[in-house]
N, C-alpha and C positions, 0 to 999 in steps of 0.2 A: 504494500500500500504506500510506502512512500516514496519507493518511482514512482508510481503514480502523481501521487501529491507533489513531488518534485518536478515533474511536466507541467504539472497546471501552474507552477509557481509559489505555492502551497506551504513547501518547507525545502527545505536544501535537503541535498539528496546525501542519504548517512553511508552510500561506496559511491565518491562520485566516481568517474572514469579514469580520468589521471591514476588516483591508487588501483581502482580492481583492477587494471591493465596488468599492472606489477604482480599481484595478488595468483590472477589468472595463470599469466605466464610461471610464473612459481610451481604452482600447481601441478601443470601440465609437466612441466620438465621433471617433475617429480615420480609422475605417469610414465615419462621415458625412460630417466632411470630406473622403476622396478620391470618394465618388457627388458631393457637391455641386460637385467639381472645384478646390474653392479652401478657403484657413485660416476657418475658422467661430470666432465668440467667441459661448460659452456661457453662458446664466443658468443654473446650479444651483440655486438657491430657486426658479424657475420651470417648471425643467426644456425651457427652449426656446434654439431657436440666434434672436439677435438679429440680427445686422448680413447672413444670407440668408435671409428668411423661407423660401422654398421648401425648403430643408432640412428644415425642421422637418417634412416628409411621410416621413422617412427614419427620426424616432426614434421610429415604431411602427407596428405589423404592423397587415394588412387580414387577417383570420382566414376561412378559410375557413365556408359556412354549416354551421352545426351543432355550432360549434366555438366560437360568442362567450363573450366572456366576459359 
């Protein structure tokens, strides 16, 4: 409800964007290192896992056809 409320103007919004970005991305990379089985070290400027290459098939999606972007 308070996205919401925070669209209409309502209240300020209590995850704005700026932090869940961060939040998110945490998260996720967290998701890649338990598939890769082991601690991953990230380049964020490059956006790749460094020290397992084979990770890096985890941070993104094979889209179904009809569907690419």
């Amino acid at each position: 409800m308070n996205w919401i409320a925070a669209i209409r103007g309502e209240a300020k919004a209590s995850s704005p964007f700026a932090d869940a970005v961060t939040l998110n991305e945490t998260m996720l990379l967290g998701m890649v290192a338990m598939r890769a089985g082991q601690p991953i070290q990230y380049d964020g400027q490059t956006g790749r896992v460094t020290n397992i290459p084979d990770a890096n098939q985890f941070l993104g999606r094979q889209y179904r056809e009809g569907w690419t972007l």
